[in-house]
DRENDO-1510 file (C-alpha; in Angstrom, 1 decimal, always signed):
<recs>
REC; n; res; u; v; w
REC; 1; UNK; +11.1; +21.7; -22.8 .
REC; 2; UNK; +10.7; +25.0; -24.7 .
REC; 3; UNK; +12.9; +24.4; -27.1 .
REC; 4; UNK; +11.0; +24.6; -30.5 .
REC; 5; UNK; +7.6; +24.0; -28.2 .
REC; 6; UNK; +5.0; +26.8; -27.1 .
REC; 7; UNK; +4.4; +27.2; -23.6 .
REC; 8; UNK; +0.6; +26.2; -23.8 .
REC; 9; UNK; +2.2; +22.5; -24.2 .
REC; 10; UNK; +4.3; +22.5; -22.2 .
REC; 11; UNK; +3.1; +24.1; -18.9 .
REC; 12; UNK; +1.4; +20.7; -18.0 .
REC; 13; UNK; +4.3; +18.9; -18.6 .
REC; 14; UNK; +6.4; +21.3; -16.9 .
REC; 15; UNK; +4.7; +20.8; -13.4 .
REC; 16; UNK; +4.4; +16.9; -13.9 .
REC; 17; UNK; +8.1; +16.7; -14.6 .
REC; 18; UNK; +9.1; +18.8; -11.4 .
REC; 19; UNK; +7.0; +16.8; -9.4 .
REC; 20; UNK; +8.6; +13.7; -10.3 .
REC; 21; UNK; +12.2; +15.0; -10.5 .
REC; 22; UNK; +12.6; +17.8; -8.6 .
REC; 23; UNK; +16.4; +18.3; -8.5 .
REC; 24; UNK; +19.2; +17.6; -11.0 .
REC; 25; UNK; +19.5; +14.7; -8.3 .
REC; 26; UNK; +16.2; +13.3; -8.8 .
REC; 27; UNK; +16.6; +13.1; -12.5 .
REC; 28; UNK; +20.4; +12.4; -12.3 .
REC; 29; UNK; +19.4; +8.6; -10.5 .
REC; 30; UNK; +16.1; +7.9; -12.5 .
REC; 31; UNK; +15.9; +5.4; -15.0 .
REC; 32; UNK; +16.1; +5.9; -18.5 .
REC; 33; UNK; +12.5; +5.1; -19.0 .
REC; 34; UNK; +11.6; +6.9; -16.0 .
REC; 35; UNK; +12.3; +10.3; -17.7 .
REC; 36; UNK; +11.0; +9.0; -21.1 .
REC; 37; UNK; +7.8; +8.3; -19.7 .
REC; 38; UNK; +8.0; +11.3; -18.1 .
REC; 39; UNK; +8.3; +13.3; -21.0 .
REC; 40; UNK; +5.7; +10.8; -23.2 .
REC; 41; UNK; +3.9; +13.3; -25.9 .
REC; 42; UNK; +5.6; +16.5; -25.9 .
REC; 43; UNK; +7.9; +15.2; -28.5 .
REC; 44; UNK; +11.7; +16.1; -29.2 .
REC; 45; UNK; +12.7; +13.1; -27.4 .
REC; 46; UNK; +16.3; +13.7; -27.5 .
REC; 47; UNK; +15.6; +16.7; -25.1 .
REC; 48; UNK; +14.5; +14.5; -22.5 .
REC; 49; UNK; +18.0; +12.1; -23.2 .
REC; 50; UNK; +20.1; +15.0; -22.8 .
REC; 51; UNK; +18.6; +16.7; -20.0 .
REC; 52; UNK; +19.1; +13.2; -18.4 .
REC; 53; UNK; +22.6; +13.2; -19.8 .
REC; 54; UNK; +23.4; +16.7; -18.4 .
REC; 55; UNK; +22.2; +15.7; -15.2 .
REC; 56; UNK; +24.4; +12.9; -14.3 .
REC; 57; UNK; +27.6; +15.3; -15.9 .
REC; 58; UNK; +26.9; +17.7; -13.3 .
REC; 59; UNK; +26.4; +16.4; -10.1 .
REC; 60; UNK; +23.7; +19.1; -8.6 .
REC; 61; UNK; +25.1; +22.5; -9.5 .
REC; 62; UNK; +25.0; +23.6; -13.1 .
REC; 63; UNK; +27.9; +25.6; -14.2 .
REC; 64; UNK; +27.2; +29.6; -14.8 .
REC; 65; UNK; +29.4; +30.6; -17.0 .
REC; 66; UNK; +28.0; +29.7; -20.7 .
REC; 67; UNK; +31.2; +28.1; -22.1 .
REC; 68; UNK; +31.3; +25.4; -19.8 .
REC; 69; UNK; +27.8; +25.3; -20.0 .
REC; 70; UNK; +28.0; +24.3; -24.1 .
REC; 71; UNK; +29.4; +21.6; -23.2 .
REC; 72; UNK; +26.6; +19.7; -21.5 .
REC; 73; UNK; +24.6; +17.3; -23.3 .
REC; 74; UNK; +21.8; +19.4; -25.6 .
REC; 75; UNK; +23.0; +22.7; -24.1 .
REC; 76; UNK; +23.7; +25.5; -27.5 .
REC; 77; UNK; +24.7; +28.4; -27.7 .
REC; 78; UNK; +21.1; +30.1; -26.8 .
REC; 79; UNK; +20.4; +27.8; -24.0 .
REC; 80; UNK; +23.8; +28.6; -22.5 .
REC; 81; UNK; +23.5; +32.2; -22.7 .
REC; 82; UNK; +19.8; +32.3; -21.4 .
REC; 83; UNK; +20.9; +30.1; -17.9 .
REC; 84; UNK; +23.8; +32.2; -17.4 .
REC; 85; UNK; +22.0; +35.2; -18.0 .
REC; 86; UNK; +18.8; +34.3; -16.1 .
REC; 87; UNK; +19.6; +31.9; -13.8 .
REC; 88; UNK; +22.8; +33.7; -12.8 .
REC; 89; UNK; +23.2; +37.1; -13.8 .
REC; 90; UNK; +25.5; +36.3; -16.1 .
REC; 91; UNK; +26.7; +39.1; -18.9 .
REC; 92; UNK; +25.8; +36.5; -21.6 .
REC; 93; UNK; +24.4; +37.2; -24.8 .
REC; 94; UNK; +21.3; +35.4; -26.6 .
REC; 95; UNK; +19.6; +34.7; -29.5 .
REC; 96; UNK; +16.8; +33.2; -30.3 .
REC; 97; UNK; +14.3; +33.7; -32.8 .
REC; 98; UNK; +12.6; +37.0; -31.2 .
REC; 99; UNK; +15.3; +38.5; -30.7 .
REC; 100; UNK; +17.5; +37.8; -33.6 .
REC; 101; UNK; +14.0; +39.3; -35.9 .
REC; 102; UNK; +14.7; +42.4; -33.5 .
REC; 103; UNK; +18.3; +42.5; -34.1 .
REC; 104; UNK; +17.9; +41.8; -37.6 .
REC; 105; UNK; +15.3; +44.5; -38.3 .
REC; 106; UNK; +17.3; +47.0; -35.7 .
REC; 107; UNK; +20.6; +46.7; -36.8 .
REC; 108; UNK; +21.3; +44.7; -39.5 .
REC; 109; UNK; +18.2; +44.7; -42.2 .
REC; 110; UNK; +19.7; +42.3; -45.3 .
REC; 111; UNK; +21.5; +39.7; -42.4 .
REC; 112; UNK; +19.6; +36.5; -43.0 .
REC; 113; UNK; +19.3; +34.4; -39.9 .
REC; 114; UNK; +19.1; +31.4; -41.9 .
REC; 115; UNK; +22.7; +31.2; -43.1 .
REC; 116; UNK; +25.5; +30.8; -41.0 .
REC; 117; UNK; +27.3; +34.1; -41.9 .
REC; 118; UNK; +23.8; +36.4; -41.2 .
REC; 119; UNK; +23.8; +34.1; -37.3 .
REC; 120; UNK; +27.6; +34.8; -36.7 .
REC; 121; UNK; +26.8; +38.8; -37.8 .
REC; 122; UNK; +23.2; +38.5; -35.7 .
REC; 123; UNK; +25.2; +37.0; -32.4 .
REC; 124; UNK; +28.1; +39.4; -32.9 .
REC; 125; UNK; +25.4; +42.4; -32.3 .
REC; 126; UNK; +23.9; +40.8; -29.5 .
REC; 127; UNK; +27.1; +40.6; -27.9 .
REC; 128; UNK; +28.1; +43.9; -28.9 .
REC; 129; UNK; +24.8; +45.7; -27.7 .
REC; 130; UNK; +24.8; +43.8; -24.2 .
REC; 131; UNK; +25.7; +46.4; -21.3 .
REC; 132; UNK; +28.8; +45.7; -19.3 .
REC; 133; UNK; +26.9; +44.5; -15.9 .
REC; 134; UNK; +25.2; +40.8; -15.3 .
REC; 135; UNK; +22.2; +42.3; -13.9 .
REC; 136; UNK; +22.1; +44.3; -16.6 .
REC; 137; UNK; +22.0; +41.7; -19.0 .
REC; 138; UNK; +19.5; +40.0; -17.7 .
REC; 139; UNK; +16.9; +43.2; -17.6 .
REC; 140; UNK; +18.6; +43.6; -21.5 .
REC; 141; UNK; +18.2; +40.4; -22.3 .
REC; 142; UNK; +14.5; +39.9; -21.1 .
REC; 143; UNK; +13.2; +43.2; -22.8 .
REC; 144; UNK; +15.0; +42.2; -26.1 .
REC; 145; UNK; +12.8; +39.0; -26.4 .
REC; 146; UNK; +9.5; +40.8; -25.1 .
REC; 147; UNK; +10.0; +43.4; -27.8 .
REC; 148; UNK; +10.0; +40.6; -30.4 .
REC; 149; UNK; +7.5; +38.5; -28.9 .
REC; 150; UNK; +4.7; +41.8; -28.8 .
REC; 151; UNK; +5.5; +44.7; -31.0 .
REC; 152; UNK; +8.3; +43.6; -32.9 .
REC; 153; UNK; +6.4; +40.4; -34.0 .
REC; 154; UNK; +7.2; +38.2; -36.9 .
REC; 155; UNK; +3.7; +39.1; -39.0 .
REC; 156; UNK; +4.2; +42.8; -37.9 .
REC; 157; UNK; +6.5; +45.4; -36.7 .
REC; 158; UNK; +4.4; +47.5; -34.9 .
REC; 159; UNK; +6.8; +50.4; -35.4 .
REC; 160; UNK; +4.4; +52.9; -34.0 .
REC; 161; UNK; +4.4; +51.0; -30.4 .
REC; 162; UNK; +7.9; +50.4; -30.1 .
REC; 163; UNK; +10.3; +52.3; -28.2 .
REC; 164; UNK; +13.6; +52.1; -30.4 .
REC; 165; UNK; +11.8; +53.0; -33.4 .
REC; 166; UNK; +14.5; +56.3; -33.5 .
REC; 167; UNK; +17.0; +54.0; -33.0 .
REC; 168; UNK; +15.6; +51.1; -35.8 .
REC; 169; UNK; +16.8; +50.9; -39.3 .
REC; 170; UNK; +13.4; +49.2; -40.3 .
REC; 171; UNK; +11.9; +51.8; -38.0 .
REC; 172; UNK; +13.4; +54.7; -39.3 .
REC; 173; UNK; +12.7; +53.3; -43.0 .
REC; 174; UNK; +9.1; +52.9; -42.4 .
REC; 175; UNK; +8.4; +56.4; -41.1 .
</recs>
């Protein structure tokens, strides 16, 4: 439901949905229109197809490591690596936008995001800069977006709050 949404729409929707379907199960033997309905003005409606989707592939359980997991129905490459890190502590890497503006500004200034060859550079970092444990991953993986949702933040990098400005190319630059 997050997926290109913000959380102030979707918590509502969030709750409703559990209550309705609250297993893989549950939403694995609704109807069709049971989950459209379901999902009914939070837009995106192929999220609520594939979620459906997944859950009849998967029979209860989903899988934790993030290669099987990319092949689900509507699952990429971020989605993958967040379950498997968060669900699971999983040593899975991830990217979204927070974090690859962190990455970006960190590590690699002129990658551009946009293009395909500045999010294969912007994912190979992430993967690189992950440390070796699951559990570790998942504490790396959570302050990496925090950073870029509230100092690192798309309008301003609030160099003097962070604390990898040492280790920052922008950082260092703006000093």
């Amino acid at each position: 439901m997050l997926q290109q949404t913000q959380v102030s729409r979707v918590v509502d929707y969030y709750g409703r949905f559990l209550e309705r379907f609250p297993t893989l199960e549950a939403l694995a033997t609704a109807r069709p229109r049971q989950v459209r309905e379901s999902w009914e003005g939070l837009g995106y409606y192929a999220r609520a197809r594939n979620l459906h989707a997944l859950s009849r592939r998967v029979k209860g359980a989903l899988p934790s490591d993030p290669d099987e997991l990319r092949k689900l129905p509507g699952v990429g490459a971020y989605t993958a690596g967040a379950v498997a890190s968060f669900a699971y502590e999983r040593r899975a890497a991830l990217v979204d936008t927070n974090v690859a503006r962190v990455i970006t500004r960190a590590f690699a200034p002129r990658a551009d995001f946009r293009t395909s060859r500045g999010q294969k550079r912007i994912w190979a970092i992430a993967e690189a800069i992950l440390p070796p444990s699951g559990r570790d991953a998942w504490f790396h993986n959570q302050g990496i977006m925090e950073l870029g949702a509230l100092i690192c933040t798309a309008r301003v990098a609030h160099c003097g709050r962070c604390p990898v400005t040492r280790n920052c190319a922008t950082g260092r630059a703006s000093a």
